[in-house]
N, C-alpha and C positions, 0 to 999 in steps of 0.2 A: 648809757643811752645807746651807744654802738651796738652793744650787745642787743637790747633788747627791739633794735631795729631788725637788728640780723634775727632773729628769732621768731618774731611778727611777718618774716617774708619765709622763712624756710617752713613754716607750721602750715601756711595755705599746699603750699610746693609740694609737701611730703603727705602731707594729711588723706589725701586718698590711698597713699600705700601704707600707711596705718588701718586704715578700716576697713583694704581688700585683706592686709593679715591680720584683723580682728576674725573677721569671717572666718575665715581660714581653721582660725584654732579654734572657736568654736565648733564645726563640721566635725573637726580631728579629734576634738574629748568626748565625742558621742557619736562617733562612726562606726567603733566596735562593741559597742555598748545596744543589751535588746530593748531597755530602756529608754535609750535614744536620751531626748531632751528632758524626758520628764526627773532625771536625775538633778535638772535645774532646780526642780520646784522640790523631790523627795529628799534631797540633801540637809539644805538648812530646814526642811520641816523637822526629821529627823533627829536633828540635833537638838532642836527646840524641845522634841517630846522626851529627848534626853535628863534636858539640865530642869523641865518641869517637873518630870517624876522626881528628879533626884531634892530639888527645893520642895516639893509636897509632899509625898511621900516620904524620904528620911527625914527632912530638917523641919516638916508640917510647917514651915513658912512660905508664905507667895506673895505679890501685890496685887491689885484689883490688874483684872484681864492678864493674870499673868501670861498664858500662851503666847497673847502681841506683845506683852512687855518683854519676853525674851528672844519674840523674833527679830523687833526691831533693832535690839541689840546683837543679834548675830548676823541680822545685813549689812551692819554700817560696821560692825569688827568684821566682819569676810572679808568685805572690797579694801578694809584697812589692812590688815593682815597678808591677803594672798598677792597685792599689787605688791608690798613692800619687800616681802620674802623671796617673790619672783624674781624680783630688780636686781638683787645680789649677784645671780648668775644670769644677767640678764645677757650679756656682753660673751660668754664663751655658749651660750645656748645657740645663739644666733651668727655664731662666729662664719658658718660660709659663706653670710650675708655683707657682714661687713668686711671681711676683707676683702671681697671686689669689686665692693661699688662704695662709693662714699652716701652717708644720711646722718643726719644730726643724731646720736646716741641716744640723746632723749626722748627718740618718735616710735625706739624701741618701749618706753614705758609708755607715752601716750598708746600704745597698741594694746598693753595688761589694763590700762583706766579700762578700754573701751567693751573689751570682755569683761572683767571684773564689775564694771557698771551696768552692761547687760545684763548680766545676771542679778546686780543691786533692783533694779528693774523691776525683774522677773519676781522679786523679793516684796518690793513695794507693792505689785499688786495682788499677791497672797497677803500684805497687811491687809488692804484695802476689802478684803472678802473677809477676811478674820475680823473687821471692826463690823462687817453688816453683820454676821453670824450672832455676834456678843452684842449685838445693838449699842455699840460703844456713842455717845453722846461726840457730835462733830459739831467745834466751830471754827469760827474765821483763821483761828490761830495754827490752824492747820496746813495757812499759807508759808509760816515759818520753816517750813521742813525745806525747800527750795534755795535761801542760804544758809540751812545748816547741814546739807548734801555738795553745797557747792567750796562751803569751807572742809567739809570733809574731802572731797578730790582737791583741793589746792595742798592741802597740808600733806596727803599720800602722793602729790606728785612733788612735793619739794624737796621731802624724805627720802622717796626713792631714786631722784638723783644722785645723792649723796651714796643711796647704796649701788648703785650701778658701780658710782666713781670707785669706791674703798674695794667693792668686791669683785673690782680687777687685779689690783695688788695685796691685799689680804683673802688668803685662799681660805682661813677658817672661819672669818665672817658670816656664812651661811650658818655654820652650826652655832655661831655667839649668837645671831639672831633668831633663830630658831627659841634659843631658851629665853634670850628676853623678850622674845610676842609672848611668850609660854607664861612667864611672870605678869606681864602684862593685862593678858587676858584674862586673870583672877583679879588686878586692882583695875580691873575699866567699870567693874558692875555689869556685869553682860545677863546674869541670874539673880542680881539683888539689887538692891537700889542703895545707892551710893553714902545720900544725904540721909538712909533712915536705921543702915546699917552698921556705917561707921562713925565712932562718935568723934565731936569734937574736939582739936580742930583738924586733924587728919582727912575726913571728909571734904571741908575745905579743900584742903590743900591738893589733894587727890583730881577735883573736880577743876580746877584752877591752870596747877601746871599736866594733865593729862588730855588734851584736849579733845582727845577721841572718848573718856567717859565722860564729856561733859558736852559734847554735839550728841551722846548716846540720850542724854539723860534729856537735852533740850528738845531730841525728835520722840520722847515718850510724854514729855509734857505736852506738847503742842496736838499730837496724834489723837492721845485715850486719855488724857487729863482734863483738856481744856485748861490749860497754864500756859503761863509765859514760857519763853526758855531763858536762857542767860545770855541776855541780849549783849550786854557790853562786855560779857567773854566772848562771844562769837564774831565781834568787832575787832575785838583787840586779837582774835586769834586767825580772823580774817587778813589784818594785817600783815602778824606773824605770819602764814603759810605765804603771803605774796612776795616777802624779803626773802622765805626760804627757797620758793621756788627760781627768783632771781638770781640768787647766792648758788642755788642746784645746777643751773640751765648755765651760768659762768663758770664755774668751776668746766664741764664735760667741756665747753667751747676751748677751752682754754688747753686740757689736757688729753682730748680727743684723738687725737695722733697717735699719744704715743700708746695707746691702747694695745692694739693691733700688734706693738711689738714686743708688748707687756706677755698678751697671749702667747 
């Protein structure tokens, strides 16, 4: 309870120099670039028109609106992905900063949410122009995408506490993590659909303890389906990310210190 009083008063305190260096590194990834911003929006399209040729073309499977079906899946694996792997080195990236001034460790990852979710953003509203395009059928259940983005940043900011903490003391961390997104990112269904691909009960299971392909799989029901999502996974996973977050944000308070001399 200490803790998370302590935590409740430091997130007001620091939260504006979180979001003047969100700014920041967004300016700096498209400052030498003649593209500028529009790398925001050619990136994940790009990738999209990738993994579509390669499902239509070689494997001639897709699902209905496949194009949204695999963007939405590579918005919510990006901001999952590039927040989590950041966070690793998150602590010697930043290192001239902490060593001379003190800030709660963890306001260095709320800084990667708030880029990484700008550009989720930027993502969401290329779905939103790809469903008028496809005249995709919208209803109310479209509401659902709001906590199943919100359980998505709880669970990528609980994680990447944990990998801030480890990838101060574990210098190979970056490259272990690196291959397990790598693994990862073929069992979340980012280009196939989970429940029609893999058979029972693995699909299950996949969809269950993976909670990133199963908020993927919930913001593609709710979007271009008109389906439910997996309400009482997104509960229970709601949960989950708020214990982890808690467990994330105690741990750095606690071993905060000796960081700095770990570096």
């Amino acid at each position: 309870m200490v803790i998370m009083k302590r935590f409740f008063k430091d997130v007001p305190k620091y939260f504006e120099y979180a979001v003047f260096s969100a700014r920041s590194d967004l300016k700096n990834e498209v400052a030498s670039s003649y593209l500028n911003w529009l790398w925001w929006i050619l990136d994940p399209l790009l990738f999209m028109l990738v993994y579509t040729f390669i499902a239509l073309m070689v494997f001639q499977k897709g699902e209905e609106y496949f194009p949204i079906f695999v963007f939405i899946g590579l918005t919510l694996w990006n901001f999952f992905n590039k927040t989590v792997i950041q966070s690793v080195k998150i602590m010697r990236a930043n290192s001239s900063i902490v060593t001379k001034v003190y800030l709660p460790k963890y306001i260095l990852i709320l800084n990667k949410v708030l880029v990484n979710g700008f550009k989720m953003l930027v993502s969401f509203g290329l779905i939103v122009i790809m469903m008028l395009i496809y005249r995709v059928p919208v209803s109310w259940r479209v509401l659902y995408i709001f906590p199943i983005v919100a359980v998505l940043v709880l669970w990528t900011f609980g994680l990447s506490c944990f990998m801030l903490h480890f990838g101060v003391f574990v210098d190979d961390l970056y490259n272990v993590m690196q291959v397990v997104l790598k693994l990862l990112f073929y069992l979340t269904g980012i280009f196939y659909d989970i429940s029609k691909r893999v058979q029972e009960p693995w699909n299950s299971i996949l969809l269950t303890v993976n909670p990133v392909s199963m908020l993927i799989q919930s913001a593609r029901n709710c979007l271009i389906y008109e389906k439910m999502p997996f309400q009482k996974l997104i509960v229970l996973w709601g949960a989950a990310s708020l214990f982890v977050c808690w467990l994330g944000i105690l741990t750095i308070y606690k071993y905060e210190n000796s960081y700095v001399k770990v570096m």
